[in-house]
C-alpha positions as CSV (number, residue, x, y, z in Angstrom):
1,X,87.1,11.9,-226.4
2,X,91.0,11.1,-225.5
3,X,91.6,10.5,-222.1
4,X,95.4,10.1,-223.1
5,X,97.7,11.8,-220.5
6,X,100.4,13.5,-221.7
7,X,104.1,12.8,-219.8
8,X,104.1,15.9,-218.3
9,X,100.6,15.3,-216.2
10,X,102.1,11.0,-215.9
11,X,105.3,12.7,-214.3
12,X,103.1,15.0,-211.4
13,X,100.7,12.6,-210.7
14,X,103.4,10.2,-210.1
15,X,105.5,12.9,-207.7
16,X,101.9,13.7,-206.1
17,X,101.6,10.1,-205.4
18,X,104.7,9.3,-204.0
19,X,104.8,12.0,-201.8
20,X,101.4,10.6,-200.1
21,X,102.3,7.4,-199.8
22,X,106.4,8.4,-198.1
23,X,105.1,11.9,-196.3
24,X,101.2,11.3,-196.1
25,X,100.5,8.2,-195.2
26,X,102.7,7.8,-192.2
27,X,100.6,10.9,-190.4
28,X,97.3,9.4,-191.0
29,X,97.6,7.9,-187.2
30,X,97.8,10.9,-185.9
31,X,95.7,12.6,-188.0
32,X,93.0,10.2,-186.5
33,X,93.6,10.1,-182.9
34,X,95.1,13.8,-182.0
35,X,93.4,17.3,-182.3
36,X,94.3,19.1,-185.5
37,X,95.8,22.1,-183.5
38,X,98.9,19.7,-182.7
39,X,99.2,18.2,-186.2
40,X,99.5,22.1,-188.2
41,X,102.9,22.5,-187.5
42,X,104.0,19.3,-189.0
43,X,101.0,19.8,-191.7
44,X,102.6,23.2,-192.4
45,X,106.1,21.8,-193.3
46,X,104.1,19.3,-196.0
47,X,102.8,22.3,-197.1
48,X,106.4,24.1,-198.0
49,X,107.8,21.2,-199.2
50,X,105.1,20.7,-201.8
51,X,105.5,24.1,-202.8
52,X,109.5,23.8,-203.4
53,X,108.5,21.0,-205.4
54,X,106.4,23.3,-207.1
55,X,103.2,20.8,-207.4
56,X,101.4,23.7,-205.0
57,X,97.5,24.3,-205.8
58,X,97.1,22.6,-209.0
59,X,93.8,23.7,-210.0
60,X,93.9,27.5,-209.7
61,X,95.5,29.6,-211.9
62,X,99.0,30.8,-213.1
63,X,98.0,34.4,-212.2
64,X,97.4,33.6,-209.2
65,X,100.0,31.6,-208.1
66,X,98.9,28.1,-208.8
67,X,99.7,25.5,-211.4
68,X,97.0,26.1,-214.0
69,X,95.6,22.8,-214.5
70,X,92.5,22.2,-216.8
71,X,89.5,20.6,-215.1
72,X,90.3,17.3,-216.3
73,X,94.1,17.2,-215.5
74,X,92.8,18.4,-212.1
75,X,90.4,15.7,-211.6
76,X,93.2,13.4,-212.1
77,X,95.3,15.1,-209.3
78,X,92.4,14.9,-206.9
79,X,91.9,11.1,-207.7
80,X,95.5,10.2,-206.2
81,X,95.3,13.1,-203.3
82,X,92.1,12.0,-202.4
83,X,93.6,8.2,-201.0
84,X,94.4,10.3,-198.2
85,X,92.9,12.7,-196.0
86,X,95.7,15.5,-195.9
87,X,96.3,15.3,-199.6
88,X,93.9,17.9,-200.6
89,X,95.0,20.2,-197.9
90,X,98.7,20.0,-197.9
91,X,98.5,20.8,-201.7
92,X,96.5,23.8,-201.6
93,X,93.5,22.4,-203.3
94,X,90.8,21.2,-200.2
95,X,87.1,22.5,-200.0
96,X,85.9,24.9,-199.6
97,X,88.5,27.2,-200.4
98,X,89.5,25.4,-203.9
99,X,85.7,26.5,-204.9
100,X,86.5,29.7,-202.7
101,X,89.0,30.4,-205.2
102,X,87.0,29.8,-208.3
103,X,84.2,32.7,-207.3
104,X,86.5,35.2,-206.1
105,X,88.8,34.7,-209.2
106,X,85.4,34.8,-211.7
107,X,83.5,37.4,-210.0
108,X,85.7,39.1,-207.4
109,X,86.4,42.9,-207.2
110,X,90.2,44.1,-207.5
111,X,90.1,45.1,-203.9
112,X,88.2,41.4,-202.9
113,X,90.9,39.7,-204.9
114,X,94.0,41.7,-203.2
115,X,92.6,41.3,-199.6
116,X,91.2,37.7,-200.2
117,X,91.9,35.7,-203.4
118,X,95.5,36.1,-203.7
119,X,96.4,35.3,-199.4
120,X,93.6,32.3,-199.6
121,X,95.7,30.9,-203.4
122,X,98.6,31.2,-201.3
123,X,97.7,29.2,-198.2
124,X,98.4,32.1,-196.3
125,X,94.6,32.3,-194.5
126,X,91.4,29.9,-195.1
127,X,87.8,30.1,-195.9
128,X,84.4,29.0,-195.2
129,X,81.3,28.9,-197.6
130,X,77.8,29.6,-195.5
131,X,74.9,28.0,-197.3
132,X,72.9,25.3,-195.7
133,X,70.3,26.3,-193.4
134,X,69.2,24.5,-190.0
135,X,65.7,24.4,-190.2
136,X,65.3,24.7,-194.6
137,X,66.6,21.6,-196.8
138,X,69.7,21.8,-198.1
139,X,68.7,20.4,-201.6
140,X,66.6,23.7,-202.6
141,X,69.6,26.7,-202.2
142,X,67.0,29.1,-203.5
143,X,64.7,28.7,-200.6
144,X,66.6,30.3,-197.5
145,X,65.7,32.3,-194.3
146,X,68.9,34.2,-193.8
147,X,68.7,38.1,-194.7
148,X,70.6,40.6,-195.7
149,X,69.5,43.9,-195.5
150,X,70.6,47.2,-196.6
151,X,71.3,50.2,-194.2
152,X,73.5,52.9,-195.4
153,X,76.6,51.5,-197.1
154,X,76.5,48.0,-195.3
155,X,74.5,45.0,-195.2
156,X,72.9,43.6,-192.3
157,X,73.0,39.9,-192.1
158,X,70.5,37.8,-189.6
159,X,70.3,34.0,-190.1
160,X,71.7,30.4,-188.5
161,X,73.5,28.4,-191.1
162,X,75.2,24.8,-190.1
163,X,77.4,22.5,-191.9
164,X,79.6,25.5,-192.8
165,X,82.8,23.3,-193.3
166,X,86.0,24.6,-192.1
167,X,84.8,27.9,-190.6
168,X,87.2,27.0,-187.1
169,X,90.0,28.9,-187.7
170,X,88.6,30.5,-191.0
171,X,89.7,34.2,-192.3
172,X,86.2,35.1,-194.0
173,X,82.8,33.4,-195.0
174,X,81.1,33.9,-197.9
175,X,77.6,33.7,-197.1
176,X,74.8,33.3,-199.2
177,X,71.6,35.3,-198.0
178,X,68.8,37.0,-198.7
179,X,69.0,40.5,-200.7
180,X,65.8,40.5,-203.1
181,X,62.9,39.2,-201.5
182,X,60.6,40.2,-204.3
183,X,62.4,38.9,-207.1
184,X,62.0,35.6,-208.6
185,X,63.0,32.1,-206.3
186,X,66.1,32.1,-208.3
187,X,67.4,36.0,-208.3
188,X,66.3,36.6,-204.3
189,X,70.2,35.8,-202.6
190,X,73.1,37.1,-203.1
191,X,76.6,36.0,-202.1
192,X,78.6,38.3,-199.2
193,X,81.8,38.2,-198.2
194,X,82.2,38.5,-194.2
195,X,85.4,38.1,-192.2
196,X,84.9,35.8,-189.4
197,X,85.8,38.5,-186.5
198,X,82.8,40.5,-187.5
199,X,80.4,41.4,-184.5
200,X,77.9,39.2,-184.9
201,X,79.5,36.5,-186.7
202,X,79.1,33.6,-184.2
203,X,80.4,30.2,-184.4
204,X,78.7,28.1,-182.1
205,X,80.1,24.8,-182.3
206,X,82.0,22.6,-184.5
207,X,79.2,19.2,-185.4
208,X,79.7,16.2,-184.2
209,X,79.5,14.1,-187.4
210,X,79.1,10.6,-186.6
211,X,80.8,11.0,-183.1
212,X,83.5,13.2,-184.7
213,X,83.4,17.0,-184.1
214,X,86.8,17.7,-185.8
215,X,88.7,21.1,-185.1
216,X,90.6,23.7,-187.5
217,X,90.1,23.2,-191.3
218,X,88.4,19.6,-190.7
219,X,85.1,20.4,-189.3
220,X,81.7,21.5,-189.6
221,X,80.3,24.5,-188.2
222,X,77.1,25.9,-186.7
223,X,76.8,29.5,-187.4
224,X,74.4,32.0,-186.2
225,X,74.2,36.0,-187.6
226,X,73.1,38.4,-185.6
227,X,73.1,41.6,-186.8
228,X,76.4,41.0,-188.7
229,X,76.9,44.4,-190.4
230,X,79.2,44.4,-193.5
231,X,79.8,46.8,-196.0
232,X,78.1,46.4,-199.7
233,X,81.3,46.5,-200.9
234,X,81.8,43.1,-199.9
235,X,78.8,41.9,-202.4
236,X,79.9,39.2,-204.9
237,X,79.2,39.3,-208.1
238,X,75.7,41.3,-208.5
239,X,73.1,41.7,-206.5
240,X,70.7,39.0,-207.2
241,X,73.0,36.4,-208.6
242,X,73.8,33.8,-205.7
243,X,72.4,31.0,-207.0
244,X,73.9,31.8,-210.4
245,X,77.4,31.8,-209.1
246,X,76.0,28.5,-206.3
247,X,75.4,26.5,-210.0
248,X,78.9,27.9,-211.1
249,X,80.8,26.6,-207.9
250,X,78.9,23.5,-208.2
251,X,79.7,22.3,-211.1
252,X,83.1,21.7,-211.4
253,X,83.4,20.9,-207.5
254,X,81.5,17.6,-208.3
255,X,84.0,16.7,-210.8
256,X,86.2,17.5,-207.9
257,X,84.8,15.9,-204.7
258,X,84.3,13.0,-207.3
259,X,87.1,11.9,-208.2
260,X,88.3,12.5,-204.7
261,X,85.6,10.1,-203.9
262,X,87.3,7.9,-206.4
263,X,91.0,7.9,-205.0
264,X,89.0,6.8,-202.1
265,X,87.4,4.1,-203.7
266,X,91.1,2.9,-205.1
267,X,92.8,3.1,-201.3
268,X,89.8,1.0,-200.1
269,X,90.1,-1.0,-202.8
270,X,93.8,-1.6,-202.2
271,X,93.1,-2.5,-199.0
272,X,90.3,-5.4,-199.3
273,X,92.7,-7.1,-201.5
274,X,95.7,-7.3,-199.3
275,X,93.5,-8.2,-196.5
276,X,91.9,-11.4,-198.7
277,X,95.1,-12.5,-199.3
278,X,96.7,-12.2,-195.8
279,X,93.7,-13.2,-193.4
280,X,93.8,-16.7,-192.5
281,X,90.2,-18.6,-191.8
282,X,91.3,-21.6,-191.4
283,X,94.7,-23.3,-191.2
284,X,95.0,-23.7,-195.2
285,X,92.2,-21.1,-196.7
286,X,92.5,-17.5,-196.7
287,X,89.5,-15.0,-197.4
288,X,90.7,-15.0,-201.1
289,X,89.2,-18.2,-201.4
290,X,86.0,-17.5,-200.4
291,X,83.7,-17.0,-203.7
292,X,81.8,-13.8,-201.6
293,X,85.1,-12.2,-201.2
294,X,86.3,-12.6,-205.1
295,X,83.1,-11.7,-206.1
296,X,83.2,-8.5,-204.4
297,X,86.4,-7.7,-206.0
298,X,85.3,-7.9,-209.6
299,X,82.3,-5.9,-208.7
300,X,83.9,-3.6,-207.3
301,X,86.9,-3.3,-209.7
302,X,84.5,-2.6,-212.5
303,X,82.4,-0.3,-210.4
304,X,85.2,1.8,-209.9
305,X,86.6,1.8,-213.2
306,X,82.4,2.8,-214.9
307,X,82.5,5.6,-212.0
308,X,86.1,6.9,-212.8
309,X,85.2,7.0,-216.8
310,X,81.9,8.8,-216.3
311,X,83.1,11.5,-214.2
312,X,86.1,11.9,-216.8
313,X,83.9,12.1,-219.4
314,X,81.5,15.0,-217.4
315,X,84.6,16.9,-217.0
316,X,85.5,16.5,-220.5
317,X,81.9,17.9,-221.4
318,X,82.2,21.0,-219.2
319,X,85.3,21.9,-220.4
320,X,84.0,21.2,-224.3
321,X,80.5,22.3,-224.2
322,X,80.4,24.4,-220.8
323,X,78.6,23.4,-217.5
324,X,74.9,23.8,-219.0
325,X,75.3,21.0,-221.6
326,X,77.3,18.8,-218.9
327,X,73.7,19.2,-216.4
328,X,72.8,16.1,-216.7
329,X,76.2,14.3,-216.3
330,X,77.2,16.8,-213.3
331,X,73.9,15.1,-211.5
332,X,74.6,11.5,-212.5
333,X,78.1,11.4,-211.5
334,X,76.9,12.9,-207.9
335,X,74.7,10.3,-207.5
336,X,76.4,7.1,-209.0
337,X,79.8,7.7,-207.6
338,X,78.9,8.2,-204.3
339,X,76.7,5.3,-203.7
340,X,79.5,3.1,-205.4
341,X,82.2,4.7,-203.1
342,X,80.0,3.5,-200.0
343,X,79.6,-0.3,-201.3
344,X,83.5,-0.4,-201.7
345,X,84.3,1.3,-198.3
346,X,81.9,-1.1,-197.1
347,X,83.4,-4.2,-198.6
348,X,86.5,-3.2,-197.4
349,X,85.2,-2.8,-194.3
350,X,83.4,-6.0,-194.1
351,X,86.6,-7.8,-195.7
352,X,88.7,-6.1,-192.7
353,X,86.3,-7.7,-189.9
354,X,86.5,-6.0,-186.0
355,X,90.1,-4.8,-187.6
356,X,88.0,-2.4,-189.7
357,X,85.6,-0.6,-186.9
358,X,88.6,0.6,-185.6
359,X,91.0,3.2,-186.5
360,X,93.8,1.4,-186.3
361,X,93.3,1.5,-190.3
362,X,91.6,4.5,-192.3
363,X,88.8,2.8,-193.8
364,X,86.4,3.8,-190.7
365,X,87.1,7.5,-190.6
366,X,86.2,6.9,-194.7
367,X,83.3,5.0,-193.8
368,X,81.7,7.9,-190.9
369,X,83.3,11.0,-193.0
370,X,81.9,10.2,-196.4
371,X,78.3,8.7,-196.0
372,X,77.7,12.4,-196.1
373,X,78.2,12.3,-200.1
374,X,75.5,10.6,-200.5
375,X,73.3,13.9,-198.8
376,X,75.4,17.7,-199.4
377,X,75.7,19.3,-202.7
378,X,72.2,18.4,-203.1
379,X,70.4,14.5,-202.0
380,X,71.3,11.5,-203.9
381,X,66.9,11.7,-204.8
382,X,67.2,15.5,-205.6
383,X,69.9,13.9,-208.3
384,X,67.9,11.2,-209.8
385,X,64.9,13.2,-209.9
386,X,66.2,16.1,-212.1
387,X,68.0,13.7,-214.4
388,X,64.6,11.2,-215.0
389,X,62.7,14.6,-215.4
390,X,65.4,15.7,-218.0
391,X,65.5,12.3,-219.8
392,X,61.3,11.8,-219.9
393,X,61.0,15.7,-221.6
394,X,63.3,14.5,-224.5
395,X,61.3,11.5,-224.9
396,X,58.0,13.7,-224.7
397,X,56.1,13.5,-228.5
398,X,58.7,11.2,-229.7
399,X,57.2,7.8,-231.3
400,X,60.1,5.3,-230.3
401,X,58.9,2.4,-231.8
């Protein structure tokens, strides 16, 4: 496995990161103490100047407009976007549209891709993916209430879905529902495109996540269907096949929201260590010298590092061997990497003292908006479950002596 990267990829990750620390950085302020609704204009000229600089939506392809960038390179680009919350966004690459993007390019009609694919590649409009359920766990998507029943050419959709990221201000939602009741656990939902100003489409509130309820792209929405009539022709992929294409999307956006988690590990990371070195505790000792503090610093130095180099090596997998053979590692980096980005925010936290509860630096808005890794795309448990269950079966009839 060579992890060598090349000049080209050495010479955009090093524009990508200079233009979050001079054009990124300075917004993060405001981008924690005003509504978003004030910030998109000023978001939106980010957005064009990435594009001149043509660095615009790495990850999807040529065809459509973006750069083309394999899995790994991309993982690399999301590692130094991710030190900041508007990176992902002002390049074109955020959730959910980036996995959006992926399902509509794989399985999408001509007609889905004109209408949706090629305006949402562009940044033109955004998207929402409806899958979680209020009152069914999130960590089995092949057990869900929400219908979608046939009548005459359309589907009619009944159902209340939460944690629909991003749908304030969203074009279309694809939802995942109900179209095969009979069939097997895993070939009962299907995945349905519905524009948002649909008649029964109802958003009713953006979630408060840990006090913070968010507006436009960066929030979490309640949604509740009532009798939300679409046409078939807005059926993704075939009939039957939403949790085929939910395993598709999944798959590569770990490797994704990974190594995100992993620029956020380095920007926390960054900051503990400038804070041990600057904060007095008495007249001639600084948190530096305190063996706690160092000690935390190795550990997490070489937690960071293990994390980076496993989820480097799952994307190298999937792109070598394809998502089936990388199972095991897709579930181990979900797991791993997020409980080791919670002990460095946490450090860094600690290191930063009162200073850090507040938002007069970014390490609290990391601290309340990613304890959630550790519970979507399936519970840290869920994880470690399958992966001991996959591990004991080899080691079923074997005589290791």
């Amino acid at each position: 496995m060579d992890f060598a990267i090349s000049e080209k990829m050495q010479t955009i990750l090093g524009m990508m990161k200079e233009f979050v620390d001079k054009e990124l950085v300075p917004l993060e302020a405001a981008f924690l103490k005003r509504p978003m609704s004030e910030l998109l204009p000023e978001i939106e000229e980010k957005r064009q100047m990435v594009k001149q600089m043509e660095l615009w939506a790495p990850l999807h392809p040529k065809e459509c407009g973006g750069m083309g960038l394999s899995l790994t390179e991309y993982a690399l680009c999301a590692e130094v976007l991710g030190a900041n919350h508007l990176g992902l966004y002002v390049f074109g690459c955020q959730a959910p549209d980036a996995g959006n993007i992926e399902l509509l390019h794989k399985y999408g009609t001509e007609e889905q891709k004109t209408k949706y694919l090629m305006p949402l590649v562009d940044g033109q409009i955004r998207s929402c993916f409806s899958m979680t359920e209020v009152d069914l766990p999130g960590s089995n998507p092949a057990w869900m209430e929400t219908s979608a029943v046939k009548d005459g050419d359309d589907y009619v959709i009944n159902g209340h879905k939460w944690y629909t990221s991003s749908a304030d201000g969203a074009e279309f939602a694809i939802v995942m529902a109900v179209t095969n009741p009979e069939a097997g656990p895993y070939m009962q939902a299907s995945m349905i495109i519905v524009p948002t100003d649909t008649p029964g489409f109802n958003l009713v509130r953006n979630i408060p996540v840990m006090g913070h309820t968010g507006d436009s792209w960066a929030s979490h929405a309640e949604i509740l269907y009532q009798n939300c009539r679409v046409p078939q022709a807005n059926l993704l992929g075939p009939e039957g096949h939403g949790f085929v294409l939910a395993q598709d999307r999944l798959g590569p956006g770990r490797i994704h929201h990974c190594m995100r988690w992993i620029g956020i590990c380095n920007r926390c990371f960054d900051l503990m260590c400038a804070r041990a070195l600057s904060r007095p505790i008495t007249p001639d000792k600084k948190l530096a010298d305190m063996q706690i503090i160092r000690s935390w610093i190795a550990e997490s130095a070489a937690e960071i590092r293990a994390a980076r180099l496993l989820i480097l090596h799952t994307a190298w997998t999937i792109e070598n061997h394809g998502v089936k053979e990388a199972r095991q590692d897709i579930s181990l980096i979900k797991f791993f990497v997020a409980g080791i980005m919670q002990k460095v925010v946490d450090r860094a936290l600690q290191v930063h003292g009162g200073l850090g509860m507040t938002d007069d630096t970014v390490i609290a808005s990391f601290y309340r908006g990613e304890r959630a890794a550790r519970i979507y795309d399936g519970a840290d448990e869920v994880h470690k479950l399958s992966v001991s269950r996959r591990i004991l079966r080899d080691y079923e009839g074997k005589n290791v002596k």
